[in-house]
C-alpha positions as CSV (number, residue, x, y, z in Angstrom):
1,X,16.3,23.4,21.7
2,X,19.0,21.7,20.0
3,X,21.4,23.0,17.7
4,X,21.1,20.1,15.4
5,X,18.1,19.8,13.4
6,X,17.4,16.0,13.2
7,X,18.3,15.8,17.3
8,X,14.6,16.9,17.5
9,X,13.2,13.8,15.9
10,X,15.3,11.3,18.0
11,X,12.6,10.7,20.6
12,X,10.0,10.0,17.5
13,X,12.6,7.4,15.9
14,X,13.1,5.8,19.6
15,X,9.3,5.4,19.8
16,X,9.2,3.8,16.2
17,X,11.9,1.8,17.0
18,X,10.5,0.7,20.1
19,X,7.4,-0.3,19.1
20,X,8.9,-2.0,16.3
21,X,10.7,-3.9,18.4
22,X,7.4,-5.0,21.4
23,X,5.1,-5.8,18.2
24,X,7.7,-8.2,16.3
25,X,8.7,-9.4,19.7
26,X,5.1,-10.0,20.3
27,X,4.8,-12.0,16.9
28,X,7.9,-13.8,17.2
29,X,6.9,-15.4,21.1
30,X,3.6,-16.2,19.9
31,X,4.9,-18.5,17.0
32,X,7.6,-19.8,19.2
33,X,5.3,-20.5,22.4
34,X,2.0,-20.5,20.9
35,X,0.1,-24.4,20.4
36,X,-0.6,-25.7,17.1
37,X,-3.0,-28.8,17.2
38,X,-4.6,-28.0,13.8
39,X,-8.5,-30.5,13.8
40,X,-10.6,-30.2,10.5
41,X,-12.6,-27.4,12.2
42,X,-10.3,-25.3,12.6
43,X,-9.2,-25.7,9.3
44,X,-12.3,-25.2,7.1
45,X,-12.9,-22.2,5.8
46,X,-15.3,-19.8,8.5
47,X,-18.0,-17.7,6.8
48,X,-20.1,-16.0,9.9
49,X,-21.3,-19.6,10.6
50,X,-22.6,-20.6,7.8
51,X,-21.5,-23.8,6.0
52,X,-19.3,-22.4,3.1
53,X,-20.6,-23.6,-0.4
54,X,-19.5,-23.2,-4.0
55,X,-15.6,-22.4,-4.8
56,X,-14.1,-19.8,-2.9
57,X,-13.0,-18.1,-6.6
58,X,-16.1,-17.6,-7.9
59,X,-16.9,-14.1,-9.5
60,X,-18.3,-10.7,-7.8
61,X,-20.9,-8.7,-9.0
62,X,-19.6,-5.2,-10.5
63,X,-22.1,-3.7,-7.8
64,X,-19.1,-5.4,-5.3
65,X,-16.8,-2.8,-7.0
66,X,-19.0,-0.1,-7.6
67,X,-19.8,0.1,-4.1
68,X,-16.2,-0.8,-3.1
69,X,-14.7,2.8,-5.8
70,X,-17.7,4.7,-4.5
71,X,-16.5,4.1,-0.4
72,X,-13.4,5.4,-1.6
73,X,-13.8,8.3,-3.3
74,X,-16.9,9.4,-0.8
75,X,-14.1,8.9,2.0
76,X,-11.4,11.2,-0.2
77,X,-14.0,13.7,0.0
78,X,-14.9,13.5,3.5
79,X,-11.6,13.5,4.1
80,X,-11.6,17.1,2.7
81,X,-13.3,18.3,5.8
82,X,-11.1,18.0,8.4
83,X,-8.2,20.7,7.3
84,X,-11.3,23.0,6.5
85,X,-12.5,22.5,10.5
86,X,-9.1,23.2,11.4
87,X,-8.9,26.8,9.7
88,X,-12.8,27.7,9.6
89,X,-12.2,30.8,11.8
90,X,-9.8,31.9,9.8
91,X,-11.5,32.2,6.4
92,X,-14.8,33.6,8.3
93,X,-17.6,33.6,6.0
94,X,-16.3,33.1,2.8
95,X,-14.5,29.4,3.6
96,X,-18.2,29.0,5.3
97,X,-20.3,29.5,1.6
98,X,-17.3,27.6,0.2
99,X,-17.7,24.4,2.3
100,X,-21.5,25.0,1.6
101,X,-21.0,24.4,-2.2
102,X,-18.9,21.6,-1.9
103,X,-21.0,19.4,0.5
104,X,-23.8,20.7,-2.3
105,X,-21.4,18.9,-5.2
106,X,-21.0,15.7,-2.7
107,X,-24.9,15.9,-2.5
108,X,-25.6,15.8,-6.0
109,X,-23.0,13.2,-6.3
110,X,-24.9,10.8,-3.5
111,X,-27.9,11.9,-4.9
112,X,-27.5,10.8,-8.5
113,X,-25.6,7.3,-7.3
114,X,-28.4,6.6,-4.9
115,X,-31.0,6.9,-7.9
116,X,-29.1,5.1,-9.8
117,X,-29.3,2.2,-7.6
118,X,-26.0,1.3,-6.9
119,X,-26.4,1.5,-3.6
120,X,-29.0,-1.1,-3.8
121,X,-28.5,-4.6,-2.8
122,X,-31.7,-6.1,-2.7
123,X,-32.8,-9.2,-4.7
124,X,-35.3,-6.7,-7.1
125,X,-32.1,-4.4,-7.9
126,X,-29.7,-7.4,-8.6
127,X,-32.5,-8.6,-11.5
128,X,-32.4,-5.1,-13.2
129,X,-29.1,-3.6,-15.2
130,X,-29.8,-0.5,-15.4
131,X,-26.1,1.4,-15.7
């Protein structure tokens, strides 16, 4: 081991610096040897092959955000697990009925944004404003 304390983290820093290095190296050939013969195809906008219509700035429905918070704070939660996995045979039984209660919290959660219909994107749910 070394005697100085930040001698440990040298390889790490080499690594980061390293790959630094290949990916901007990797940007900066492709710009200087890549081809750019821009045609009208290219540059029209590409919505999963469909012919794009309307303005590109028109407004999203709230269920776009509702979904969008609710992906998020499902994942923070989910997230939750995996230090738990780590230490399970550690805390035995008790971390066991504590996991159990939490995924029961998550449930309810689910459960109560699932009857509410957010979750919902058919053209019957977008008619009704229920929230």
């Amino acid at each position: 081991m070394p005697d100085n304390y930040f001698a440990r983290y040298l390889p790490f820093l080499i690594h980061i610096l390293l790959a630094g290095g290949i990916a901007t190296a990797i940007v900066v050939l492709s710009w200087l040897i890549g081809q750019r013969k821009p045609t009208r195809a290219k540059l029209s906008p590409y919505e999963c092959g469909m012919t794009p219509i309307g303005d590109s700035r028109e407004r999203f429905s709230v269920k776009f955000y509702l979904v969008a918070m609710l992906f998020i704070l499902f994942d923070v939660e989910a997230v939750f697990i995996y230090p738990w996995a780590i230490i399970l045979r550690d805390l035995k039984h008790f971390g066991l009925w504590e996991m159990l209660v939490y995924i029961g919290i998550f449930l309810v959660g689910f459960f109560y944004v699932w009857k509410k219909g957010v979750l919902d994107w058919g053209a019957a749910s977008m008619k009704r404003e229920d929230f």
